[in-house]
ZAGURO-279948 format. One record per atom (N, C-alpha, C): residue in one letter; y, z, x. Coordinates in steps of 0.2 Angstrom, whole numbers, padded with zeros to 4 digits, always signed. Example, Ala and Ser with C-alpha at 12.3 -4.5 7.8 and 13.67 -1.06 7.14 Angstrom:
2
A-0028+0039+0066A-0022+0039+0062A-0016+0039+0066S-0011+0035+0064S-0005+0036+0068S+0000+0039+0064
//
This chain:
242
X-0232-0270-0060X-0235-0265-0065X-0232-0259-0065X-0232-0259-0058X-0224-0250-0058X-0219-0251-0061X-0215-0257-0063X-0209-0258-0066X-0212-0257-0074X-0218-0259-0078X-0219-0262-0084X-0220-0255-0087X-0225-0248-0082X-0225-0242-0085X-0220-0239-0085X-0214-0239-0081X-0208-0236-0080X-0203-0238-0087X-0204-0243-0090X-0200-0246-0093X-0203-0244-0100X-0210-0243-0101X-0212-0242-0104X-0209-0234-0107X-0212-0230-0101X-0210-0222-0101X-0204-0221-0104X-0197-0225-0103X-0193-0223-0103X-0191-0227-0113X-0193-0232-0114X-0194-0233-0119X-0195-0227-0125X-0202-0223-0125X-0205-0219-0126X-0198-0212-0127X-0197-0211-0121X-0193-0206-0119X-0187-0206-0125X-0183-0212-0122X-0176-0213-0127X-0181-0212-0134X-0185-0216-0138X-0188-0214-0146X-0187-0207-0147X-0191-0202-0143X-0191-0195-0144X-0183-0195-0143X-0179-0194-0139X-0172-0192-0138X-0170-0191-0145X-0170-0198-0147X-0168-0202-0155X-0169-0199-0161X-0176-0196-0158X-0180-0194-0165X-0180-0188-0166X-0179-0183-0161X-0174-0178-0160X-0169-0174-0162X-0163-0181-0162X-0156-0181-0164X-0156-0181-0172X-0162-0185-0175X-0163-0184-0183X-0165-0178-0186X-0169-0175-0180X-0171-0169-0185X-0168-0163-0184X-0163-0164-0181X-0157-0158-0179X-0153-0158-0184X-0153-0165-0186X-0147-0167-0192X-0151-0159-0201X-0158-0161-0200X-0161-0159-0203X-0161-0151-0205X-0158-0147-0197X-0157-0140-0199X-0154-0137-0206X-0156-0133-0209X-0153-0130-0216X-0146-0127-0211X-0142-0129-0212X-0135-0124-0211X-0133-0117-0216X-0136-0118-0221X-0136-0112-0226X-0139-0108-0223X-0144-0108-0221X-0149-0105-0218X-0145-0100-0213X-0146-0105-0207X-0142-0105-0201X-0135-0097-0204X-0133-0099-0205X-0127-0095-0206X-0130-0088-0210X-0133-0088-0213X-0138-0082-0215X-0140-0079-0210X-0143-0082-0207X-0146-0079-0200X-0140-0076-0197X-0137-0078-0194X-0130-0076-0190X-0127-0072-0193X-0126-0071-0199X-0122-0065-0203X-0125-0059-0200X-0132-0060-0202X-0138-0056-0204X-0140-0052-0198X-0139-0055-0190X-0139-0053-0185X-0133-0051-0182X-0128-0054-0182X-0121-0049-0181X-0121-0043-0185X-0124-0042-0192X-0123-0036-0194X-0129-0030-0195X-0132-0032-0189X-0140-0030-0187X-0134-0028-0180X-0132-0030-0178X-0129-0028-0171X-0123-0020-0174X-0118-0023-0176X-0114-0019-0178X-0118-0012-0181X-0125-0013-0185X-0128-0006-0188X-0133-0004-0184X-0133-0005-0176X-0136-0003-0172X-0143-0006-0174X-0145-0011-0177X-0154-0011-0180X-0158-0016-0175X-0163-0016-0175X-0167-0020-0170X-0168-0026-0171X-0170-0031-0167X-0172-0036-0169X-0177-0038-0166X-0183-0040-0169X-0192-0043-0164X-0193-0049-0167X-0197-0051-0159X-0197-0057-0163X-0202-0059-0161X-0207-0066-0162X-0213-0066-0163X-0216-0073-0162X-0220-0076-0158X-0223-0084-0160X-0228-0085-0155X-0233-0091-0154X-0237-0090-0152X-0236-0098-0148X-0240-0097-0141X-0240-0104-0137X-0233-0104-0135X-0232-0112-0138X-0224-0112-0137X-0218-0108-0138X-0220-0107-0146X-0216-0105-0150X-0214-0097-0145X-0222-0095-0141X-0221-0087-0140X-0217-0089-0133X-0215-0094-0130X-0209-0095-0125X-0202-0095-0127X-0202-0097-0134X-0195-0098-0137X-0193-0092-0139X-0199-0086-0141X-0199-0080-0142X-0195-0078-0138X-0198-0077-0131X-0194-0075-0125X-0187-0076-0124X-0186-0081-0124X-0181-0087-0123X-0175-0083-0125X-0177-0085-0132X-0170-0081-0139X-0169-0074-0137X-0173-0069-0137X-0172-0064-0134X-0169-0063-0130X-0170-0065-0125X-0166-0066-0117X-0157-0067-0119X-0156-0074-0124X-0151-0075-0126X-0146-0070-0129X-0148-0066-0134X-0148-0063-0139X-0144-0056-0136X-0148-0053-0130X-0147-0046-0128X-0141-0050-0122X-0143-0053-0119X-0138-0057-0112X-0133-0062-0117X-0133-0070-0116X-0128-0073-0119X-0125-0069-0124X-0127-0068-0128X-0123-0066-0134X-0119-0062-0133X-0120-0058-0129X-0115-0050-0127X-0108-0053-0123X-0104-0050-0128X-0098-0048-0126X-0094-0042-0124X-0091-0043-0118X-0087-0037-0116X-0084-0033-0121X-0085-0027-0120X-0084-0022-0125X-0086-0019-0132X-0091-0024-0131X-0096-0023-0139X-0105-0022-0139X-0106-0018-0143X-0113-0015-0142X-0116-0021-0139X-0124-0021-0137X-0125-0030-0138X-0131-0029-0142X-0132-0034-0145X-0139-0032-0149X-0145-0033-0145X-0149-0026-0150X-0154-0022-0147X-0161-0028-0149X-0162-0031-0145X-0169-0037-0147X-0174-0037-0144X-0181-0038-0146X-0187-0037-0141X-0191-0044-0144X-0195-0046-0139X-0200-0051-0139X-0206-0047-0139X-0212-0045-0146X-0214-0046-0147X-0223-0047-0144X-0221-0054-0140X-0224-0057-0137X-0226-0055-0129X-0219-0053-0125X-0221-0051-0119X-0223-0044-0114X-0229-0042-0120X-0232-0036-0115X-0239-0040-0119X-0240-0044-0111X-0248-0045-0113X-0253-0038-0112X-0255-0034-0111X-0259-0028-0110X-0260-0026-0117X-0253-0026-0121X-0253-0024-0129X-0256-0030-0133X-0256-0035-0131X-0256-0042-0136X-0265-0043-0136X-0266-0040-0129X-0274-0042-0128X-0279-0037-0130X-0276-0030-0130X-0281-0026-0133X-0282-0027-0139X-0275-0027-0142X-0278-0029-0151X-0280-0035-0151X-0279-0039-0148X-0284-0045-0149X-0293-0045-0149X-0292-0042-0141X-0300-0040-0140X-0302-0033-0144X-0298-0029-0147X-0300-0022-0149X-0300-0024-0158X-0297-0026-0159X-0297-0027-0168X-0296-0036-0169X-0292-0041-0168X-0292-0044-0170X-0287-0051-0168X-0286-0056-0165X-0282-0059-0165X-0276-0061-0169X-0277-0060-0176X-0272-0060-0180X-0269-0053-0180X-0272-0048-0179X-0268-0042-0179X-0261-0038-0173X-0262-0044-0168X-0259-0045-0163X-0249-0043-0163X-0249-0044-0169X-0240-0044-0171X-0241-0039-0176X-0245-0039-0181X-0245-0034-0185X-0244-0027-0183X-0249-0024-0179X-0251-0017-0178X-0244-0016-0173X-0240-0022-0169X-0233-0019-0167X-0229-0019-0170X-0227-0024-0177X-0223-0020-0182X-0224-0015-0184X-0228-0012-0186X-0231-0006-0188X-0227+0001-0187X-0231-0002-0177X-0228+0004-0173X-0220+0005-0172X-0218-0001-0173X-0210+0000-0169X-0203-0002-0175X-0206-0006-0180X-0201-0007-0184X-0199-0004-0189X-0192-0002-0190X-0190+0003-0195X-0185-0003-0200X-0186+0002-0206X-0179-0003-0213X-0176-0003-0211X-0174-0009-0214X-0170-0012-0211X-0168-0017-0203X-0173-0015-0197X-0172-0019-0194X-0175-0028-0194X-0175-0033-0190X-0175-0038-0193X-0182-0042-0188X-0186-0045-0192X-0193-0048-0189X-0191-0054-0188X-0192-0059-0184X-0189-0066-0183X-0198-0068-0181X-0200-0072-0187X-0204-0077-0183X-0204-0084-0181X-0208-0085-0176X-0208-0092-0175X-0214-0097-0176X-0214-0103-0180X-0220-0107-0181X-0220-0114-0183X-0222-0117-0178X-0219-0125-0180X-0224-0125-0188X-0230-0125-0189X-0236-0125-0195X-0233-0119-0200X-0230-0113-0196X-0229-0110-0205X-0235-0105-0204X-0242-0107-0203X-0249-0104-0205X-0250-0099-0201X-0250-0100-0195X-0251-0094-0188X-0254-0088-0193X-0262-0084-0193X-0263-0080-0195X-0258-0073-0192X-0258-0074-0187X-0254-0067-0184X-0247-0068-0186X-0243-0071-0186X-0237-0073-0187X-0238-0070-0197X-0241-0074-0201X-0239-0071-0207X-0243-0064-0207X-0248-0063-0205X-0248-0055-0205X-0243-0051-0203X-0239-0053-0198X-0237-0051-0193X-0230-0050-0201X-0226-0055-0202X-0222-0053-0210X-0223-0050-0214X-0230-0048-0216X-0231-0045-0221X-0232-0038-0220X-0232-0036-0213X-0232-0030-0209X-0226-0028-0211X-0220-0033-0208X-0212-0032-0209X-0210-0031-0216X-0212-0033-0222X-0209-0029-0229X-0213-0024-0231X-0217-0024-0228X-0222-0016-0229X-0216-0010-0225X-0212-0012-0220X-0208-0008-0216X-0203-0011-0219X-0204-0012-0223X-0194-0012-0228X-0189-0018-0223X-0191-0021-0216X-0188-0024-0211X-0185-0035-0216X-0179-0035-0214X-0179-0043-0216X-0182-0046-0213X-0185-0051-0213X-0187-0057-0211X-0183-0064-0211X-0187-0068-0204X-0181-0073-0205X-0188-0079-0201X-0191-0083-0203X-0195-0089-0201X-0192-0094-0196X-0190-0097-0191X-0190-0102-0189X-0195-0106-0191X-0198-0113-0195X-0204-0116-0196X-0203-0122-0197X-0207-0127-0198X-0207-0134-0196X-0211-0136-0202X-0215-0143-0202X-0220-0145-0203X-0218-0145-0211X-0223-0141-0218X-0221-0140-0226X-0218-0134-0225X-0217-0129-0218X-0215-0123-0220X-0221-0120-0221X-0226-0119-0222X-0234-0116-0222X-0233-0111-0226X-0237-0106-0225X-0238-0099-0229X-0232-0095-0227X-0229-0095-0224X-0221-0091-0221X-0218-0093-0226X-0215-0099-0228X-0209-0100-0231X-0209-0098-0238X-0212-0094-0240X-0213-0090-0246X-0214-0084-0244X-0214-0083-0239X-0216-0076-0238X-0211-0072-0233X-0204-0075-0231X-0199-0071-0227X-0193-0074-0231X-0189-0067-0232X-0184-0067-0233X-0176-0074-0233X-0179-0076-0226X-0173-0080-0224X-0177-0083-0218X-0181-0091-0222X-0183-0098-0219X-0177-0102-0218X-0177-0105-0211X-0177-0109-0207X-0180-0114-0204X-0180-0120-0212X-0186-0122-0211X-0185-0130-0208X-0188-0133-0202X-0185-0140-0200X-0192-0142-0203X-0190-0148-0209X-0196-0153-0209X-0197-0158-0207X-0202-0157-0201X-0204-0162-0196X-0212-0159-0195X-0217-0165-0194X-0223-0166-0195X-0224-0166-0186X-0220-0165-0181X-0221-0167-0173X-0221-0161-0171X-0225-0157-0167X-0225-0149-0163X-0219-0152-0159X-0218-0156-0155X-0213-0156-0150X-0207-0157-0152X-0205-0160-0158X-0197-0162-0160X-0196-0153-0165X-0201-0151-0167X-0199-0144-0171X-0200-0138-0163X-0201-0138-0159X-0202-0133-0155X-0195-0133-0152X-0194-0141-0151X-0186-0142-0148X-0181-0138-0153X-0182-0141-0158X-0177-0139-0164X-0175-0132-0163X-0180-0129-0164X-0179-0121-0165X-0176-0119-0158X-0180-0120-0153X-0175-0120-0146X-0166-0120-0146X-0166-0125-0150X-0158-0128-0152X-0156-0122-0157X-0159-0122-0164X-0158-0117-0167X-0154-0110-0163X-0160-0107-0160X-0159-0102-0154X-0153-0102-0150X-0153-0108-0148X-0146-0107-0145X-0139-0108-0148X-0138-0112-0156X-0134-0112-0158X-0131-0104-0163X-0136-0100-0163X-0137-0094-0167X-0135-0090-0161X-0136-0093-0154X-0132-0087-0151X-0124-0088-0150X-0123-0094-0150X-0116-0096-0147X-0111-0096-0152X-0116-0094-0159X-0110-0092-0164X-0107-0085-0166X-0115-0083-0162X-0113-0074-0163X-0108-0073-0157X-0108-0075-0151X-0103-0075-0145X-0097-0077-0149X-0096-0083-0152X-0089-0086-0155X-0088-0079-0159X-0091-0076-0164X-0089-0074-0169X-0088-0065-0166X-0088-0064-0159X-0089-0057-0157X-0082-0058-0152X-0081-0065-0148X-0075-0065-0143X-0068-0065-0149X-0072-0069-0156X-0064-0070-0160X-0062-0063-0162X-0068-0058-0164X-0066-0050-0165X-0062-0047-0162X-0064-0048-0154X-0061-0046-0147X-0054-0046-0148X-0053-0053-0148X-0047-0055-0147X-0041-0054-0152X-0045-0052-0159X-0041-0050-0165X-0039-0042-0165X-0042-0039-0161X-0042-0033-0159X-0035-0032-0154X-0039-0035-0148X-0031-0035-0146X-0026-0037-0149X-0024-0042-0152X-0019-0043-0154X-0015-0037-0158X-0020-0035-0164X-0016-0029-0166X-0014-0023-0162X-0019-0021-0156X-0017-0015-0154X-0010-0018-0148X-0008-0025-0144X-0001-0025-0142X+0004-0026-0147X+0002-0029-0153X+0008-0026-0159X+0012-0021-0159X+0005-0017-0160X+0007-0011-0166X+0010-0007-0161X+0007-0008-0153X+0010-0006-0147X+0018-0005-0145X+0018-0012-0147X+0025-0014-0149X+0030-0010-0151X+0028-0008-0156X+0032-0009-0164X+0032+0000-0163X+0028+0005-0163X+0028+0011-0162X+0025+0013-0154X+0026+0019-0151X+0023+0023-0148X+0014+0025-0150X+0011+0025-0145X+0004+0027-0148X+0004+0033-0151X+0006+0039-0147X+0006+0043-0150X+0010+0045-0157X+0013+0041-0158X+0016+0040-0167X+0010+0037-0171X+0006+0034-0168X+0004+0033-0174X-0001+0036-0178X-0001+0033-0182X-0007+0037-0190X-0013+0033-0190X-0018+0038-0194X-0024+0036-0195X-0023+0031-0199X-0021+0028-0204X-0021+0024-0207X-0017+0018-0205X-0013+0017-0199X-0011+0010-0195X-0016+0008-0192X-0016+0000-0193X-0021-0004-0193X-0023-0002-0187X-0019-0001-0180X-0023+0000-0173X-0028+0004-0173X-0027+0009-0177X-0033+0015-0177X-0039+0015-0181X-0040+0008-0185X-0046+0008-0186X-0053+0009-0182X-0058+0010-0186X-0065+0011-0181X-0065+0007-0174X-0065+0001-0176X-0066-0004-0168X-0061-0003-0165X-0052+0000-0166X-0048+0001-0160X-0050+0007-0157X-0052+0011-0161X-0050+0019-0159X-0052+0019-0148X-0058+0016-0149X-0062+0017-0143X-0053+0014-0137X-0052+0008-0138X-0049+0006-0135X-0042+0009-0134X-0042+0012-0138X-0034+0017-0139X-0038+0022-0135X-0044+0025-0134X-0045+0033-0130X-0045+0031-0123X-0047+0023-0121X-0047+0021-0114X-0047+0014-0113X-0042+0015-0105X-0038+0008-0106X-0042+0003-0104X-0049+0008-0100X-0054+0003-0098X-0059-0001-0101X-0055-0005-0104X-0059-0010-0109X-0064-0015-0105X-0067-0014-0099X-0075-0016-0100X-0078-0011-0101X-0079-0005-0099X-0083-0001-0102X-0083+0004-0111X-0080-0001-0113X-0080+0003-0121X-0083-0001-0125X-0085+0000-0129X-0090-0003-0134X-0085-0004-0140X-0085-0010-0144X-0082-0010-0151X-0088-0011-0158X-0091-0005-0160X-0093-0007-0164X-0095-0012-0170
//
């Protein structure tokens, strides 16, 4: 009988794996690549980024987060400045109990979002009342938007800027998704911040080369914005490259 459930379980198990593997397939890479642009240059301009979901989605909230300011950072480069949203419960519970459950995301965009910086939500359904309020809060504050969402994509995918939308009708294959999303958004910004790194260097041992630093001009490629830091100190873990 122990053998028949086990076999069973594992059955089951490989299906999800499987069915997993399809819906990944399914990510927009248009999309995907938007985002990534869209937050490298949310880094470079010093802008914020929140992020937002509910249940699960408010774990994966965390999650990215966590990624975002930690993985993603690079020695010698700002790292982007990102907040979850979700993790001051004391905040999330008075507006709930004090005004309203859907207002729970809203009245923190309110507070804390300026133009231009960037609202990410998260929802496998799309519908989450506080999630689209919580958007519609974010274009009243001039802020992008960018949707993780699943399922038809609900009332979000018309209503943010830059949808990410997996269509899958299973909470758990789209919850994973985004997960995956999450982490492939960070490992692109790391690729796309270590190859800046390293393009950096390379010109500042050139031009090293080729002239005396004190010879050079402001208009040699060494001295652009991102070298300058590097050229004032040799100690490149502590300098930032914008």
């Amino acid at each position: 009988m122990t053998m028949q459930i086990n076999e069973q379980g594992r059955s089951v198990a490989n299906f999800y794996f499987s069915s997993l593997s399809e819906v990944l397939l399914d990510v927009p890479t248009d999309a995907l690549a938007k985002v990534i642009g869209l937050l490298l240059d949310a880094r470079e301009k010093g802008r914020r980024v929140y992020v937002m979901g509910n249940g699960g989605s408010a774990a994966t909230a965390t999650h990215f987060v966590c990624d975002l300011v930690k993985t993603a950072q690079v020695p010698g480069f700002q790292p982007l400045r990102a907040f979850s949203l979700t993790d001051n419960p004391s905040l999330v519970t008075a507006w709930a109990n004090d005004s309203s459950y859907e207002s729970t995301f809203a009245e923190q965009v309110h507070a804390l979002v300026e133009p231009d910086d960037v609202v990410i939500g998260i929802s496998a359904s799309g519908n989450s009342p506080n999630i689209v309020a919580g958007f519609e809060a974010a274009r009243l504050c001039g802020a992008v938007s960018v949707g993780f969402l699943g399922f038809d994509g609900g009332a979000c995918l018309r209503l943010v800027d830059i949808p990410v939308h997996v269509p899958c009708n299973n909470y758990g294959l789209v919850e994973d998704s985004h997960s995956a999303i999450g982490h492939a958004v960070t490992a692109a910004i790391r690729h796309a911040l270590t190859g800046k790194a390293e393009a950096c260097m390379e010109a500042l041992h050139t031009s090293m080369e080729s002239a005396p630093i004190a010879a050079l001009k402001l208009d040699d490629q060494v001295t652009s914005p991102e070298m300058l830091p590097i050229l004032e100190q040799p100690d490149q873990s502590k300098v930032f490259i914008t």
